[in-house]
C-alpha positions in Angstrom: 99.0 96.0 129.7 95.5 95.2 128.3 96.5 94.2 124.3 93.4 93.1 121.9 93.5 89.6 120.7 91.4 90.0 118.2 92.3 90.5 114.3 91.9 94.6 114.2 94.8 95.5 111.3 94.1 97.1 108.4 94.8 94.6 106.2 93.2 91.1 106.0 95.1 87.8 107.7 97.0 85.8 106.2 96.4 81.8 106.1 100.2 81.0 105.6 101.4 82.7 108.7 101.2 82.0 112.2 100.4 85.4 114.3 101.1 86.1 117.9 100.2 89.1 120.4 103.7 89.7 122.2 105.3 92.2 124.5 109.1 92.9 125.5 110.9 95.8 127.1 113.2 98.2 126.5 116.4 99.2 127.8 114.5 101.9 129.4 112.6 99.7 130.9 109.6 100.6 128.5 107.2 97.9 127.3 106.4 97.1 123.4 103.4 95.5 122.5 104.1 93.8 119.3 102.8 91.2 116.7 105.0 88.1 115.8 104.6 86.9 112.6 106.2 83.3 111.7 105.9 81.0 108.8 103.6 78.0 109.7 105.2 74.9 110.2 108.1 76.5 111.4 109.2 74.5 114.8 113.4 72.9 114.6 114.0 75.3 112.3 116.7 78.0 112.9 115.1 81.2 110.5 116.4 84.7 109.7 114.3 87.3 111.4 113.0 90.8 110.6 112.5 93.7 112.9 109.8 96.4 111.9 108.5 99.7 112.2 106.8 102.9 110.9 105.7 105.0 109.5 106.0 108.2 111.6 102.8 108.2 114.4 101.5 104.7 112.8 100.7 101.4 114.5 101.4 97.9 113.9 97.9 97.4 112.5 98.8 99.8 109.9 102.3 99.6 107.2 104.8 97.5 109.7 102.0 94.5 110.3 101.5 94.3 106.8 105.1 94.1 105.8 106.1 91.7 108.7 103.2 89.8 107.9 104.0 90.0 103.7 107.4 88.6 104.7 106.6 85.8 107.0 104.6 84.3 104.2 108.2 84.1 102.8 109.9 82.5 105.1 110.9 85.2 108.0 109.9 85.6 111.3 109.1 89.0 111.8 108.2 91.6 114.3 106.3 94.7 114.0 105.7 96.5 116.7 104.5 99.9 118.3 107.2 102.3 119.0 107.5 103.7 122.9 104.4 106.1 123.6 102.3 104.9 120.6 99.6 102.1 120.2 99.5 99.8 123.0 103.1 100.5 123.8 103.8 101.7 127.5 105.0 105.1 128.0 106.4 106.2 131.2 104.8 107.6 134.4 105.4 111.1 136.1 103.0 112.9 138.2 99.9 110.9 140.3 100.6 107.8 137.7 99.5 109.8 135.0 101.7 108.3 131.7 103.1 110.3 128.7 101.8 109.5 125.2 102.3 110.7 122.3 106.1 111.4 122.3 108.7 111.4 120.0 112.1 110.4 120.9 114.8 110.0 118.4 116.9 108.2 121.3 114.4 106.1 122.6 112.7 105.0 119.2 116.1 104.1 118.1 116.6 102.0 121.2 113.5 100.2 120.3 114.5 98.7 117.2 117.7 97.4 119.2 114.6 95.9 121.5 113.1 94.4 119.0 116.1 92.9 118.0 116.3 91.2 121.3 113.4 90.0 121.5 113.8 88.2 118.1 117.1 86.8 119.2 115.8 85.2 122.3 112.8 83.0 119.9 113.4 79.3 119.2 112.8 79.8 115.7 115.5 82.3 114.9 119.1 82.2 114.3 120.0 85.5 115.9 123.4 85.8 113.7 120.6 86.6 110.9 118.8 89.2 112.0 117.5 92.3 109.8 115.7 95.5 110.0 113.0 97.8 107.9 112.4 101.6 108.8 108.9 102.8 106.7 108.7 106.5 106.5 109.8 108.2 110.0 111.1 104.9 111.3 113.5 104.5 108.2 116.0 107.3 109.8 115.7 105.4 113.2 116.2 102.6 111.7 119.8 103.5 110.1 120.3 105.3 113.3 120.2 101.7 115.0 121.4 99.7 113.0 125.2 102.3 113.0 124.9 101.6 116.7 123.6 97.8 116.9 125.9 95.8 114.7 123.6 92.7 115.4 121.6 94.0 112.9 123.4 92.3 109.8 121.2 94.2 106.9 118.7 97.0 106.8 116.2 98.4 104.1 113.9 101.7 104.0 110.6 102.6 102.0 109.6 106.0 102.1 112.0 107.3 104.2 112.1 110.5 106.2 115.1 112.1 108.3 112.6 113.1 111.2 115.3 115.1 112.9 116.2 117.2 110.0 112.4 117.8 108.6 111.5 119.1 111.8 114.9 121.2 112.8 115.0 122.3 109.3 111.7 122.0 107.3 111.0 120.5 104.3 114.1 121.2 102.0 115.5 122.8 104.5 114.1 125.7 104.0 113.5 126.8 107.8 115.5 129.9 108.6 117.4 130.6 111.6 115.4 133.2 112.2 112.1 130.7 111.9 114.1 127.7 113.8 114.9 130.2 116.4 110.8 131.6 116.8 109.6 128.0 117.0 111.9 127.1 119.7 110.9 129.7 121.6 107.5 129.0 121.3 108.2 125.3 122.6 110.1 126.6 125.6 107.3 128.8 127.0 104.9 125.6 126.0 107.2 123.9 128.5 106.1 126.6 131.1 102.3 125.7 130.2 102.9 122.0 130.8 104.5 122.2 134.1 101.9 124.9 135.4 99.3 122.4 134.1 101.1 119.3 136.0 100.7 117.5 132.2 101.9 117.5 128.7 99.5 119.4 126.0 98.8 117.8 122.8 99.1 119.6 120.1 95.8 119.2 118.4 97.9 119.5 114.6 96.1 116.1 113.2 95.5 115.3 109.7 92.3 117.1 108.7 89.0 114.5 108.2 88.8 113.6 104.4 85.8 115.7 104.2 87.5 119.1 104.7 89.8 118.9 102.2 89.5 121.6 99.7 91.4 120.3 96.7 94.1 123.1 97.2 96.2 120.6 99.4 99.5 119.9 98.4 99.8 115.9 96.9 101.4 114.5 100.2 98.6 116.3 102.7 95.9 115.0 100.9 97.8 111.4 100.7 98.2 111.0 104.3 94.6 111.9 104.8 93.6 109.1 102.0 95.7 107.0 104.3 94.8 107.3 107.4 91.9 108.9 107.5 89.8 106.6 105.6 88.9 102.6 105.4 92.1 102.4 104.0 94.6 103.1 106.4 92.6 104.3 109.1 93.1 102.7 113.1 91.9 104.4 116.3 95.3 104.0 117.8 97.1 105.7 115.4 98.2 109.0 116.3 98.2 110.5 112.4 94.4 108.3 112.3 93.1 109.3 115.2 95.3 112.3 117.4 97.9 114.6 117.7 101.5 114.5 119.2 102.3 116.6 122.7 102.8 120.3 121.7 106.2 120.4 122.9 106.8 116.9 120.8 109.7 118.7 118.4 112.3 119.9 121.1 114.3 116.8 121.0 114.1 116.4 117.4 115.6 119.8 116.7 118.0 119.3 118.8 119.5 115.4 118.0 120.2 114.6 114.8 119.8 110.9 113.8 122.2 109.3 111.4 125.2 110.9 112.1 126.9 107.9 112.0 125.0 106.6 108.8 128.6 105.6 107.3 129.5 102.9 110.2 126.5 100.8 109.4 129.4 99.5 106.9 130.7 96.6 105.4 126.2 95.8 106.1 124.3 96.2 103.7 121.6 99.2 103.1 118.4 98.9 100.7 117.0 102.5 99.9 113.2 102.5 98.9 111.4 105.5 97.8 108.5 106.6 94.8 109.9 108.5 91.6 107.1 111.7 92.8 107.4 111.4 97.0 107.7 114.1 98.1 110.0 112.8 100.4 112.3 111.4 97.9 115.4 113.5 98.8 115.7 112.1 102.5 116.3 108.7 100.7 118.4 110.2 98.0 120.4 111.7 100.6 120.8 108.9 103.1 122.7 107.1 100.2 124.9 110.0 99.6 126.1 109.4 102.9 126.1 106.2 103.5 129.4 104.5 102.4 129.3 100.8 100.3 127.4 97.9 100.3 124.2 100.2 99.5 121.7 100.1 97.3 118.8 102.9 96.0 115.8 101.5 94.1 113.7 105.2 92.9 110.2 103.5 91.5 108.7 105.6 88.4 106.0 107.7 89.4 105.0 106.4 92.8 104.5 108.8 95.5 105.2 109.0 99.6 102.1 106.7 100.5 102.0 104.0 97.8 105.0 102.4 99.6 102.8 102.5 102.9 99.7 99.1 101.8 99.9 98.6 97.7 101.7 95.2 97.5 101.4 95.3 94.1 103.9 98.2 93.8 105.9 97.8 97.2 109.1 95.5 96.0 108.7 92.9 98.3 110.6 90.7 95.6 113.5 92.9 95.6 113.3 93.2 99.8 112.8 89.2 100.0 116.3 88.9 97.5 117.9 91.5 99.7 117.7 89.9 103.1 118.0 86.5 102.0 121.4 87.4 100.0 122.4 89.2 103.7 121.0 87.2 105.9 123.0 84.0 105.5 
């Protein structure tokens, strides 16, 4: 793996951190490239640890490096890191060593929080018996979906979240109809034929649009994401919603595996449930408490929307998330 050393992330580096360019591998035998965060001056100590991801086709450069790095000034040792298929993350190899990018996997991405988790157990500086976990956007499901699964995980928070598997079985609101569901699936499966004619896997060309296209007409999210990361902001040439698409057949395995079906064994651990008052996305969160049984916790913040959860560290609670794992992790 060829990772960059030097400082690309979209936000600026801390002084009160110490930052490291890591890798580890899955139990796929997939390799993460990662950045460790840890609090400077932190050698004999035994520290609680943070695993993090997200959002949905991001990078570490982007949301998940600035929280990790947001909490290690705090007294964490955190990981953020680039989900399987994305960033500098290995995918796998088929064909004449070509390797798949680009994927989603609800299985695999949920594996690589569990990872991540080992990787942080395995560092000097951390007492693995306090070890915690943050979704952002996509990566909140997965999150929850690991940490049912992975009782190391001893608490877990979301900002933002989305329930990838059912936005893209069922559309927003779930308002996709059978008859709909049924049509796109179909189109997938002959997409299938495409790919294996074509000895490799299509993208599907559906990015963000430029900044400069927009019309005005957009809905609020749509032009959001495109403030994101399509601008100084947000943007990073890595990241798939910055800079690319995912393959065209990249929904088959989300329609078909629903994460957080098990959302009520993450029990007697703690949950922390993030989201803006206006996201659009606001009823995956309110949902995911529904089902999830006690300790839990939703925090709905007046007026903010999807993406101000993603950079603003005015507005993202990192107070309330500090309070949270330091309660739990103990």
């Amino acid at each position: 793996m060829q990772l960059t050393h030097e400082w690309d992330k979209t936000f600026p580096k801390s002084d009160r951190v110490e930052h490291q360019k890591v890798t580890f591998t899955n139990r796929y035998g997939i390799t993460l490239a990662a950045d460790l965060y840890r609090p400077k001056n932190d050698e004999g100590q035994h520290l609680p640890a943070i695993a993090i991801s997200g959002p949905y086709g991001a990078v570490k450069e982007q949301s998940s490096g600035l929280y990790a790095q947001t909490l290690a000034e705090r007294g964490y040792v955190t990981v953020a890191f680039d989900p399987s298929f994305t960033g500098e993350s290995r995918g796998v190899t088929y064909g004449d060593n070509q390797e798949v990018r680009n994927l989603a996997s609800p299985e695999i991405y949920t594996e690589d929080f569990s990872a991540a988790v080992d990787f942080l157990g395995l560092q000097p500086q951390v007492d693995r018996e306090k070890i915690g976990a943050i979704g952002i956007c996509g990566f909140g499901g997965f999150v929850l979906n690991a940490a049912a699964v992975d009782k190391r995980i001893k608490a877990v928070a979301t900002t933002s979240m989305y329930n990838m598997s059912r936005v893209t079985a069922n559309g927003y609101f779930d308002a996709m109809t059978k008859t709909e569901r049924t049509e796109t699936l179909e189109q997938l499966s002959q997409q299938r034929w495409a790919d294996a004619e074509a000895g490799k896997f299509a993208l599907s060309g559906m990015g963000l649009p430029e900044s400069q296209d927009l019309t005005g007409e957009e809905p609020e999210f749509l032009s959001s994401y495109v403030d994101y990361y399509k601008t100084e902001r947000g943007f990073h040439p890595r990241s798939i919603n910055s800079n690319g698409s995912f393959t065209a057949t990249n929904a088959l395995s989300l329609m078909n595996m629903p994460i957080m079906t098990y959302i009520d064994e993450i029990s007697p651990r703690p949950i922390l449930l993030i989201a803006g008052e206006k996201a659009h996305s606001r009823y995956f969160t309110e949902s995911a408490y529904q089902d999830a049984a006690e300790p839990k916790e939703m925090m709905i913040l007046d007026d903010l929307v999807h993406v101000d959860l993603y950079d603003k560290v005015d507005l993202i609670p990192f107070d309330r998330m500090d309070a949270f794992f330091r309660e739990n992790l103990k």
